[in-house]
PyMOL Python script that loads the backbone (N, CA, C, O; Angstrom):
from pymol import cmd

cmd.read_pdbstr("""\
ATOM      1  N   UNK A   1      -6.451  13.216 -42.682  1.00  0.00           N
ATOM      2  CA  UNK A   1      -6.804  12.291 -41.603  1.00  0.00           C
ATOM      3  C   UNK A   1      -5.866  12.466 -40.407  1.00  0.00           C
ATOM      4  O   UNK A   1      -6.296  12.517 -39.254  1.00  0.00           O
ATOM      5  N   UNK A   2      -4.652  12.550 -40.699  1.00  0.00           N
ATOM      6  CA  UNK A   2      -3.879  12.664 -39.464  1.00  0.00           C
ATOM      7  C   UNK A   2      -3.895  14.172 -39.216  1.00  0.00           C
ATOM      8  O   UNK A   2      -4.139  14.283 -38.014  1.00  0.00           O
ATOM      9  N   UNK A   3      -3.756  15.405 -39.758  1.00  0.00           N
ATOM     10  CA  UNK A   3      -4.325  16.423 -38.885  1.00  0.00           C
ATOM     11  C   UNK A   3      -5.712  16.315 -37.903  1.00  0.00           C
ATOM     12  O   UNK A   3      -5.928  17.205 -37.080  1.00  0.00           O
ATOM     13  N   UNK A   4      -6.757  15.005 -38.071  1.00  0.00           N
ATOM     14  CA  UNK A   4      -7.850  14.905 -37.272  1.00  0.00           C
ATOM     15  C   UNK A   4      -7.014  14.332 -36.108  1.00  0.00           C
ATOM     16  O   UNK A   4      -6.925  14.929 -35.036  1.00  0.00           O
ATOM     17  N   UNK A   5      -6.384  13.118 -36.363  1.00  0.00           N
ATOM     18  CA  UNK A   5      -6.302  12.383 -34.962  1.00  0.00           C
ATOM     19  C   UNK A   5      -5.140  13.615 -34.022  1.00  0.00           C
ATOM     20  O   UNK A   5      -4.962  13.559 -32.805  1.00  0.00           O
ATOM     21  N   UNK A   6      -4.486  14.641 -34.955  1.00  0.00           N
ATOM     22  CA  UNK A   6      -3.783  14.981 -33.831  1.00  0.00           C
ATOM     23  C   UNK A   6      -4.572  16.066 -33.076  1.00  0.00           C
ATOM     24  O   UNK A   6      -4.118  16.639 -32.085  1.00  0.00           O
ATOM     25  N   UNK A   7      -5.607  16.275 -33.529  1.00  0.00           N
ATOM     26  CA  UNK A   7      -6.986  17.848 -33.028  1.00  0.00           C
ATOM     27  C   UNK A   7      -7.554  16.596 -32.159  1.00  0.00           C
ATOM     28  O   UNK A   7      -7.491  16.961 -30.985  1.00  0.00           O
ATOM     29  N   UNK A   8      -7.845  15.867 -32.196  1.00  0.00           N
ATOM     30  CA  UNK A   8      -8.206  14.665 -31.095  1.00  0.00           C
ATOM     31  C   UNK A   8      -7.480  14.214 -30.056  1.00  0.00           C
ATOM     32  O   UNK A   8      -7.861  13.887 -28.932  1.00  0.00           O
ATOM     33  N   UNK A   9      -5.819  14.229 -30.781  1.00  0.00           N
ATOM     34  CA  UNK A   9      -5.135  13.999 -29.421  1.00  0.00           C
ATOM     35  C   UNK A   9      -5.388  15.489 -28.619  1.00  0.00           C
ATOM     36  O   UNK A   9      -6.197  15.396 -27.695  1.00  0.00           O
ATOM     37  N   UNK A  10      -4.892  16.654 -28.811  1.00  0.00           N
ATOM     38  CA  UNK A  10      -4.816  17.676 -28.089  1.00  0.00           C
ATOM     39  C   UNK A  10      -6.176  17.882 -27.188  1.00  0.00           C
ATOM     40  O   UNK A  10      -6.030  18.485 -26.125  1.00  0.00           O
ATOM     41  N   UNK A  11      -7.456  17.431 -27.536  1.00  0.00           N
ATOM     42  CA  UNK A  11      -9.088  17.486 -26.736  1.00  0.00           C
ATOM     43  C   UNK A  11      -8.169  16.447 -26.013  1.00  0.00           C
ATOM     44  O   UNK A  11      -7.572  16.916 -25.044  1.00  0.00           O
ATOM     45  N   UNK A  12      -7.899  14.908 -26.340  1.00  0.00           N
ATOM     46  CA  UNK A  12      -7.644  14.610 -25.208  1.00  0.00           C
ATOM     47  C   UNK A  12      -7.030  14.573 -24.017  1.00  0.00           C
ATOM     48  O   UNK A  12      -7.304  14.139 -22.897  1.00  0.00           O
ATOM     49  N   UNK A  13      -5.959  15.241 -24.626  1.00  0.00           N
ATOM     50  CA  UNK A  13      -4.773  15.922 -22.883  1.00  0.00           C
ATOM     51  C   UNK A  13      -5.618  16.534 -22.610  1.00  0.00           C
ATOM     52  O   UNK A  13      -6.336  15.960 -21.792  1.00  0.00           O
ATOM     53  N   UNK A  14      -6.052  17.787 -22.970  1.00  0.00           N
ATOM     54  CA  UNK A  14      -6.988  18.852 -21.947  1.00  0.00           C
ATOM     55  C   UNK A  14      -8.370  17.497 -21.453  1.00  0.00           C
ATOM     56  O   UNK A  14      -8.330  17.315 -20.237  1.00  0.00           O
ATOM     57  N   UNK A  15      -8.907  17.068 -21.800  1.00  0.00           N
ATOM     58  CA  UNK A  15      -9.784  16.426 -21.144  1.00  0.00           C
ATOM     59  C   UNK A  15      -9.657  15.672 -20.395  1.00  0.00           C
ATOM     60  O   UNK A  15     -10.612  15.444 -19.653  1.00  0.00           O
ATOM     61  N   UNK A  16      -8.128  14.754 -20.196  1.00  0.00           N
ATOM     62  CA  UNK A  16      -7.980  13.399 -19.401  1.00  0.00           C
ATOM     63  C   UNK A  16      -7.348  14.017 -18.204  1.00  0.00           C
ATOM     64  O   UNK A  16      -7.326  13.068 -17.419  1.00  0.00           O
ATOM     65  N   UNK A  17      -6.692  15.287 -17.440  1.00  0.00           N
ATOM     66  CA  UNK A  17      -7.230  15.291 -16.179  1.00  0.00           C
ATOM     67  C   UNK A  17      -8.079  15.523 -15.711  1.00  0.00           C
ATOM     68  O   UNK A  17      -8.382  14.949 -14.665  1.00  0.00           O
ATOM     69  N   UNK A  18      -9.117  16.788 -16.449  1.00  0.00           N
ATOM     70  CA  UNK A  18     -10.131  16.778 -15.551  1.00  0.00           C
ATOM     71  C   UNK A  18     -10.971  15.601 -15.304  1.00  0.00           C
ATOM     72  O   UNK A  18     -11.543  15.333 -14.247  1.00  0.00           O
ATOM     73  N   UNK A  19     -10.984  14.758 -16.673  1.00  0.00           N
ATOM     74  CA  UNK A  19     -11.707  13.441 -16.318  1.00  0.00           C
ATOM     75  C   UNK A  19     -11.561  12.564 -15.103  1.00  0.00           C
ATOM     76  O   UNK A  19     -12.395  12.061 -14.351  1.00  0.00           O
ATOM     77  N   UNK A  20     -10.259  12.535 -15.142  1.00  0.00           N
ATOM     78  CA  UNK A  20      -9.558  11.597 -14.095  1.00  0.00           C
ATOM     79  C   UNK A  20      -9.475  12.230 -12.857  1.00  0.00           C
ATOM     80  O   UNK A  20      -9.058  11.518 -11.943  1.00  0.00           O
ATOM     81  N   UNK A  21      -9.723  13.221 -12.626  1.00  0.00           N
ATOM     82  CA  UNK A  21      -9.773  14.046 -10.989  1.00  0.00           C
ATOM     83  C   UNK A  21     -11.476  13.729 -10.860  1.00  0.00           C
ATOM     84  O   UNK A  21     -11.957  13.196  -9.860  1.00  0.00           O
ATOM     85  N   UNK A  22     -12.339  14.182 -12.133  1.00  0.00           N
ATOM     86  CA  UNK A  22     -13.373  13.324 -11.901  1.00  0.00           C
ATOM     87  C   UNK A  22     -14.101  12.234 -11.344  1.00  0.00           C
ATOM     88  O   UNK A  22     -15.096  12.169 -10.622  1.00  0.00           O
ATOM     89  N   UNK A  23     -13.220  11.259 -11.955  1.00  0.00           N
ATOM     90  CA  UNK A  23     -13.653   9.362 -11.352  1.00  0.00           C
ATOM     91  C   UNK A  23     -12.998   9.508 -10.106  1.00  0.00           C
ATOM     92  O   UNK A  23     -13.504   8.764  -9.266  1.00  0.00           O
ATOM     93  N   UNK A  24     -12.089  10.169  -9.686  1.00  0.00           N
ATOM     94  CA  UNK A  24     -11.734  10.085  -8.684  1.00  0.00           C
ATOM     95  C   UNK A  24     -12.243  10.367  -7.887  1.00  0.00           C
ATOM     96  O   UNK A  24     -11.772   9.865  -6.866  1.00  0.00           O
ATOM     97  N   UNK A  25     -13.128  11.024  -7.710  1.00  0.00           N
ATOM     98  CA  UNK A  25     -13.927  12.008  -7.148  1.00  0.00           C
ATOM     99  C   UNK A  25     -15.567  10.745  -6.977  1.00  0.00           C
ATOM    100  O   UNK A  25     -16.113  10.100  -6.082  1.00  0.00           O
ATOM    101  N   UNK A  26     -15.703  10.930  -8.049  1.00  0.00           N
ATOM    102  CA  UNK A  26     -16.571   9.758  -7.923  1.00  0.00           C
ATOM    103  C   UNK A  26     -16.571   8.169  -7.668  1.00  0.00           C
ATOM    104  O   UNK A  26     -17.549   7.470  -7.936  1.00  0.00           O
ATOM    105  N   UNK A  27     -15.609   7.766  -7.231  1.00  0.00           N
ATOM    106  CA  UNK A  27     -14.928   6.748  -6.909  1.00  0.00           C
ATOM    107  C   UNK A  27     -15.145   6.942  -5.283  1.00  0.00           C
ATOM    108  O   UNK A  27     -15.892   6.118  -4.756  1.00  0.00           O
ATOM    109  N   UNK A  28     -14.496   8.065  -4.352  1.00  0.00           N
ATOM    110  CA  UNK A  28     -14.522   8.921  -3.422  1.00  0.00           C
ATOM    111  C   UNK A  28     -15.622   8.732  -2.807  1.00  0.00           C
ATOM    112  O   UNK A  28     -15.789   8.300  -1.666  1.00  0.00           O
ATOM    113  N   UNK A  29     -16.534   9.126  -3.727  1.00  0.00           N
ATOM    114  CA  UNK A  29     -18.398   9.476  -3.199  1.00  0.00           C
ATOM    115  C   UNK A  29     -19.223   7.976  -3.102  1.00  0.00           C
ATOM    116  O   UNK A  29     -20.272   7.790  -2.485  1.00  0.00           O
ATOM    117  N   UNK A  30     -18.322   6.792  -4.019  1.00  0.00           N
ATOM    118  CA  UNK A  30     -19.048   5.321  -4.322  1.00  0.00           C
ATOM    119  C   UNK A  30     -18.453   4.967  -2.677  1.00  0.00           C
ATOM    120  O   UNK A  30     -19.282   4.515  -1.888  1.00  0.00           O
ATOM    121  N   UNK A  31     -17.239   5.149  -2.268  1.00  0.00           N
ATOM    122  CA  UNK A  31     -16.470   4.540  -0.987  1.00  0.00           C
ATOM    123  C   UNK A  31     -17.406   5.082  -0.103  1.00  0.00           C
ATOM    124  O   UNK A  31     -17.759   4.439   0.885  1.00  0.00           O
ATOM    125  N   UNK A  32     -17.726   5.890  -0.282  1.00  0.00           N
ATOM    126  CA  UNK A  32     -18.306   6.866   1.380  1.00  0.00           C
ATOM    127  C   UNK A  32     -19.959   6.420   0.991  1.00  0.00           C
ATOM    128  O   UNK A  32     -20.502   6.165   2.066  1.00  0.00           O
ATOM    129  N   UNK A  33     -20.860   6.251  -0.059  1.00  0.00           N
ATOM    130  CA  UNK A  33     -21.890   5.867  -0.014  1.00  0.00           C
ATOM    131  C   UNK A  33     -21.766   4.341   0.589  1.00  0.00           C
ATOM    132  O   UNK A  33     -22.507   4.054   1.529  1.00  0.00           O
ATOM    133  N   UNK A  34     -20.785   3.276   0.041  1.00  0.00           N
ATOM    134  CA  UNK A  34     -20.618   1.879   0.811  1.00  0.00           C
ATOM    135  C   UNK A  34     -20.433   2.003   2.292  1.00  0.00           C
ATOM    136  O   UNK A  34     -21.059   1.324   3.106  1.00  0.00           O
ATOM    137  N   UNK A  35     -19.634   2.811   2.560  1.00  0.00           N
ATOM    138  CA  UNK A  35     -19.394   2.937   4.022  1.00  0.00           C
ATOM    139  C   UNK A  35     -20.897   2.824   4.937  1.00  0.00           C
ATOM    140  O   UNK A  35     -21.265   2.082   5.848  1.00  0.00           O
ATOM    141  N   UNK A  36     -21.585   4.044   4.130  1.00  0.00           N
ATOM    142  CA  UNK A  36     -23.113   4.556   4.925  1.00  0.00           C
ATOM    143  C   UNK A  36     -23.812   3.298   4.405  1.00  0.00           C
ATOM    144  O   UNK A  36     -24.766   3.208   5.177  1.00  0.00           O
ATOM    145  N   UNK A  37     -23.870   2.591   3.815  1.00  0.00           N
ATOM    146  CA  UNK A  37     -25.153   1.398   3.857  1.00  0.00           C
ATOM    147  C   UNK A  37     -24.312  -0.196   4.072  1.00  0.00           C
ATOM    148  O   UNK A  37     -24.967  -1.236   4.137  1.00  0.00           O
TER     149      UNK A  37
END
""", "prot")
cmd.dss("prot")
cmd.show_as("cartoon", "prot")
cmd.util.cbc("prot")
cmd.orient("prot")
C-alpha cells in the first residue's frame, strides 16, 4: 500500500505544475472573458 501512495505522490509533483500554470491560465481567459461582457 505505501509503495502505491508514494507512485501517486511522484504523478503528483509532475502533474501539479502543469496543472497549476493551467488554472492559471484559465483563470486569465475567465478575467478577460468578464472584462468583454
Amino acid at each position: 500500500m505505501s509503495e502505491h501512495i508514494t507512485a501517486l505522490n511522484l504523478v503528483l509533483n509532475e502533474v501539479q505544475p502543469k496543472f497549476s500554470s493551467l488554472l492559471r491560465r484559465v483563470s486569465k481567459i475567465l478575467k478577460f472573458t468578464k472584462l468583454l461582457y
